[in-house]
N, C-alpha and C positions, 0 to 999 in steps of 0.2 A: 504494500500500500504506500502510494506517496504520502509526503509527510504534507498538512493542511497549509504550512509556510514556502510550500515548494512552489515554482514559477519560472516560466521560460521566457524571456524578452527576446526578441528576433527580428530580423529583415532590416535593421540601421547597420549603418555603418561603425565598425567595432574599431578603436584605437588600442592594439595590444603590440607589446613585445617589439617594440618602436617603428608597428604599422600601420597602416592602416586600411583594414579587410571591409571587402564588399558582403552585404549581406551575412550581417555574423549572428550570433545569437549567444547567450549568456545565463545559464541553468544557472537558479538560484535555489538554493535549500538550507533552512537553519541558519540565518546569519550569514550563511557563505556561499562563497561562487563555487560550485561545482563540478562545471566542464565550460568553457567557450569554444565555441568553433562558427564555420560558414557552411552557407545550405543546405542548411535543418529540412529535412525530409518529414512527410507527416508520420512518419514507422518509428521517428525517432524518440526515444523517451515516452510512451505511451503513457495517456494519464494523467499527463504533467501540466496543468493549466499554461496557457499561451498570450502573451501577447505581442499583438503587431507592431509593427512600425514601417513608416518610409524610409527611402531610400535616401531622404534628405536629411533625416534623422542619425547623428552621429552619437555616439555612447563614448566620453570619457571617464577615468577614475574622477571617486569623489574629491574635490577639492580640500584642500589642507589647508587650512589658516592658522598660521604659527605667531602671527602679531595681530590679537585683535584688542581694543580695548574695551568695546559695546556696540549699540547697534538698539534700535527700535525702540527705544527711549529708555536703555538699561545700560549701566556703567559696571565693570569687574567690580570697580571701587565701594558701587554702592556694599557692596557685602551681605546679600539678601540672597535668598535662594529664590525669588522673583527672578534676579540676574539672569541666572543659568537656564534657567527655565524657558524665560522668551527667547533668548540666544538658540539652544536647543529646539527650539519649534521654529524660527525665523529662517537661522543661517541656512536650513533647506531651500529656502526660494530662491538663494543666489548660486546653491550648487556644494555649498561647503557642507560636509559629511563628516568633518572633526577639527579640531581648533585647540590651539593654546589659549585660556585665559590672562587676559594684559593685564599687569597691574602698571602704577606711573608711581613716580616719587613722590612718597608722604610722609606724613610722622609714623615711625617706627608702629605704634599702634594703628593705625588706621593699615598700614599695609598686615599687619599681623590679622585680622580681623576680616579682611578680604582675603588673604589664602586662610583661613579657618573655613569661610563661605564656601569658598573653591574645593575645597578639600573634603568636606561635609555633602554635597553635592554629587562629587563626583563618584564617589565611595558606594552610592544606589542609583546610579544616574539609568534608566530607560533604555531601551536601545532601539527606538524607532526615530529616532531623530540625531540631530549635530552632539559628535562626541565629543568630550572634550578629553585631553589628553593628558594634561597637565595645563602646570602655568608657566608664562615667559616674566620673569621679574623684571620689569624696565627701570633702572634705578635700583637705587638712591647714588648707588656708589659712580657716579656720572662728572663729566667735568664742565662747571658751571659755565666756561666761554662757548660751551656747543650746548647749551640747557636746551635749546628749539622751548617747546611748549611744557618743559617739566618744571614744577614749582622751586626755585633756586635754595628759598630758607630750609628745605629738607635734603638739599641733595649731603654726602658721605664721601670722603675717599673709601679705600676699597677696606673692607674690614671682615674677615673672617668669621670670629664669634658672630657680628652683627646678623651675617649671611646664615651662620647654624640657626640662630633663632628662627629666620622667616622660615625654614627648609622644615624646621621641625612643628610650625604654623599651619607646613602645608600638605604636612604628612608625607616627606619626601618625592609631593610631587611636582616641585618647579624642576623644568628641564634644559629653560634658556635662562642667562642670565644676561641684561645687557650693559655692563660696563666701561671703565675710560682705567685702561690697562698701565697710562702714563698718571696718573694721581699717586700719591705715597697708598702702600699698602695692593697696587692694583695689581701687580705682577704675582706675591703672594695669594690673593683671591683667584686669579686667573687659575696657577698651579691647583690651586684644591679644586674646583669648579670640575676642573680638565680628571683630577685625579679620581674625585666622587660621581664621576658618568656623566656630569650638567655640562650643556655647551657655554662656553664661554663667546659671548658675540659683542664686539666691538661697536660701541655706538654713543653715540652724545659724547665725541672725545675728539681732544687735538694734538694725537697723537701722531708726530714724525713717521716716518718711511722707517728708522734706525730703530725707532720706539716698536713699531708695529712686525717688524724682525722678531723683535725681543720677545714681543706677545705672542706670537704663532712656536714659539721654540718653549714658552710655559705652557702653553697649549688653548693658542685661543681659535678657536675652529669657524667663527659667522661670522657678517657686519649687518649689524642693524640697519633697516632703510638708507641703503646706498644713497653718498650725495646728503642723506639732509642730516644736520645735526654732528657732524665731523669735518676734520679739516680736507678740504678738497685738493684737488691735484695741480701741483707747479713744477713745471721741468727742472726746477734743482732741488725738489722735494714733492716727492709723489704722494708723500702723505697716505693716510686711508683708504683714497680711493684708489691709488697707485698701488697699495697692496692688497687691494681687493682685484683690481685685473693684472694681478701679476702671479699672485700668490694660488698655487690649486689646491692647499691645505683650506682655503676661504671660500663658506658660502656667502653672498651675499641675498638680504629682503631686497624685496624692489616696490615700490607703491606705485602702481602704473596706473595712475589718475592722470596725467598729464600736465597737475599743477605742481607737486611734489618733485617732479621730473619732466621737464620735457621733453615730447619726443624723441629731438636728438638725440638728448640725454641717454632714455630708456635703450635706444640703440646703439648707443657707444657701449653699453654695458653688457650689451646682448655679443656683440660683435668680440669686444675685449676678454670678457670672462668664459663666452660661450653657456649655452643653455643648461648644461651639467652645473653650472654654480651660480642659477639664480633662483631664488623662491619668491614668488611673488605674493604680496601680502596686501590687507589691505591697510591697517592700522587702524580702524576705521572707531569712530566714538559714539557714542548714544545717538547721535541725530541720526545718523544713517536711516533709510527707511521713512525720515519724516520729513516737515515743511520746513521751510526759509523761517527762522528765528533767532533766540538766544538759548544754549545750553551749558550747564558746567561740566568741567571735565579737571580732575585734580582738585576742586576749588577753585577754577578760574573758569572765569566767563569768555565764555565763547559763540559768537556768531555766522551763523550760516546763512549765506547766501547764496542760493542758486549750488555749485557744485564746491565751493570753497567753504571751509573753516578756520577760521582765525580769531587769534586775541585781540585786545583794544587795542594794540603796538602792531598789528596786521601780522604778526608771525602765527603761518601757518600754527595750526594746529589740531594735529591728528587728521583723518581724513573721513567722507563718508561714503565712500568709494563699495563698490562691493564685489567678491571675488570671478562673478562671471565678468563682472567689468573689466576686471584685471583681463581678464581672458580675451576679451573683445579686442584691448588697446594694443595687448602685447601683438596682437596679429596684426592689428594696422598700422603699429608704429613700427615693428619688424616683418622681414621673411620666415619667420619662426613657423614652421609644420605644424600640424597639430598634433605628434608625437612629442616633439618639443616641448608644448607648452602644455600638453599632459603632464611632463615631466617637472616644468617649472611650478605647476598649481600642487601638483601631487605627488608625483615620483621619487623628485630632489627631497622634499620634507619630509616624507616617511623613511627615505634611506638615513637622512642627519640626522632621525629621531631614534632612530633602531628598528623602526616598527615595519621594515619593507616585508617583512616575513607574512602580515596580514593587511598591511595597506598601501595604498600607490599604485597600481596595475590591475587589470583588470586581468586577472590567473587566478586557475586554479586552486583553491586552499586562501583565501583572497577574502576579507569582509568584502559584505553583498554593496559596497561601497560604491553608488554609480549617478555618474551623470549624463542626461539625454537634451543633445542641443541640438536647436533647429537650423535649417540654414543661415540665419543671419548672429546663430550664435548666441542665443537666449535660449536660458534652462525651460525644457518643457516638462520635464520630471528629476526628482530627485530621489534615488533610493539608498538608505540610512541600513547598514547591515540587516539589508536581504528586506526590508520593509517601504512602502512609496512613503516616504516623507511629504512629498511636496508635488504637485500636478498645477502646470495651470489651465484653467478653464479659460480664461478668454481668449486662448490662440489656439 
């Protein structure tokens, strides 16, 4: 007897194994993919409920989002398990299937309290909707000349005990940390990070070309949001970004909104680093999903307007970008395949996380983790380990 969660999706276009097949189909059962292949016969799997698709309909893996901070009127920081909750039923409509928790710099208590939320959460969390994975600690331990939009009075050089406390907060599960490796104490942080399994990612830092040597050799493996929030690149010092497209020990985020980065931008990086070492993220804050207003974020006021977020000093801040966006931009600000940018939404952050053994790819043994895009490249379903998350009716 099949099992009553079992289900066959067929006749789109299948992005697997860095191709992309005509007419594929994708057996789901119990949370996970089962078998994929092309031209499913009706002999095949008898039993097994069916559904169709066009030919215009392409299936990538679920989307990864490894820097979020909120979305749809909910902040990490609030520390409410409302948070996770709408996140978990929201981030489907954009395509994302699991996610890091963002936290930003605050007082010690206020981020202990949001990975306590986080943590508590995640420990029963559902499995019909956006998983979350862990958290990315953004701050504290940051360096005040690259702050971008993080609260200055709480930022920390790098501090070890400080960092045991949030980790044991969060029941050992932050996974990113994003630090400024050149502050006192940052290169000791980095080492332990790198030694206890956490990635060490470089960000909100004005850290030299010689400085960012030094960090990749304590073991700093990501850079936060390429371009914004670090020292950018000068022909007799290439700085961050210089070691972002030089270095292959380095992933870098990429927030492909087009204000964060522009176009060029996004393509000097695509071009320089190559598609293996970018994750595209969106960073995105509570307004996402909603209208042109004012919201906070950290404690500070921030307004949206139209597709931009910024403080009363107009520094960016954060974005409300959302992941199929990223997907849309990367294809039109680059030549990127759609094997590519399966890899940059999905593939690259399940591998930097450890988890490619059940997410990233549409194989075999694989959470039923999937996304169904239409020709112009908007989610028309989203399936959440082997369950629809997300359909839309009006297209």
């Amino acid at each position: 007897m099949p099992s009553q969660s079992s289900v066959i999706l067929h006749g789109m276009q299948l992005v697997t194994n860095h191709k992309v097949l005509a007419n594929g189909y994708i057996f789901l059962e119990n949370e996970k993919i089962v078998a994929v292949g092309t031209d499913l016969k009706e002999t095949d799997y008898p039993d097994i409920p069916r559904r169709s698709y066009g030919e215009d309909i392409v299936a990538v893996p679920g989307f990864i989002d490894i820097h979020i901070h909120g979305g749809y009127g909910v902040d990490v920081m609030d520390a409410t398990p409302e948070v996770f909750e709408t996140l978990e039923s929201s981030l489907p409509s954009e395509g994302t299937t699991a996610y890091l928790a963002t936290t930003i710099t605050q007082e010690e208590e206020n981020i202990n309290e949001a990975l306590n939320a986080a943590a508590s959460f995640r420990a029963k969390q559902a499995t019909g909707g956006a998983e979350m994975l862990g958290i990315h600690l953004e701050g504290p331990f940051i360096n005040a000349k690259k702050k971008g939009a993080q609260p200055e009075e709480h930022i920390k050089n790098g501090d070890v005990n400080i960092y045991k406390t949030f980790q044991h907060a969060a029941d050992d599960g932050i996974r990113i940390v994003t630090c400024a490796p050149e502050l006192a104490g940052g290169t000791d942080l980095t080492t332990y990070l790198n030694e206890t399994g956490v990635i060490p990612s470089i960000g909100h830092s004005d850290a030299s070309y010689d400085e960012m040597e030094a960090a990749i050799a304590a073991g700093a493996k990501h850079v936060t949001h390429l371009y914004n929030g670090m020292r950018g690149f000068h022909h007799r010092d290439p700085g961050v970004v210089g070691a972002a497209f030089t270095k292959d020990e380095l992933n870098s985020e990429l927030i492909v909104d087009g204000l964060h980065s522009s176009p060029g931008a996004v393509a000097a990086a695509y071009r320089a680093s190559g598609y293996r070492n970018l994750c595209l993220i969106t960073d995105s804050m509570r307004a996402k999903g909603l209208h042109d207003g004012t919201y906070d974020l950290g404690g500070q006021e921030v307004t949206v307007q139209g597709e931009k977020a910024t403080l009363a000093d107009g520094t960016l801040a954060s974005s409300i970008v959302t992941m199929d966006g990223c997907f849309r931009n990367m294809r039109s600000f680059t030549d990127a395949t759609l094997p590519e940018l399966a890899a940059m939404t999905s593939g690259n952050q399940a591998e930097a996380l450890g988890i490619s053994d059940r997410k990233g790819s549409l194989e075999p043994h694989q959470d039923g983790d999937i996304v169904l895009l239409n020709e112009a490249l908007e989610v028309e379903e989203t399936w959440c380990r082997g369950q629809l998350a997300f359909q839309d009716k009006e297209r």
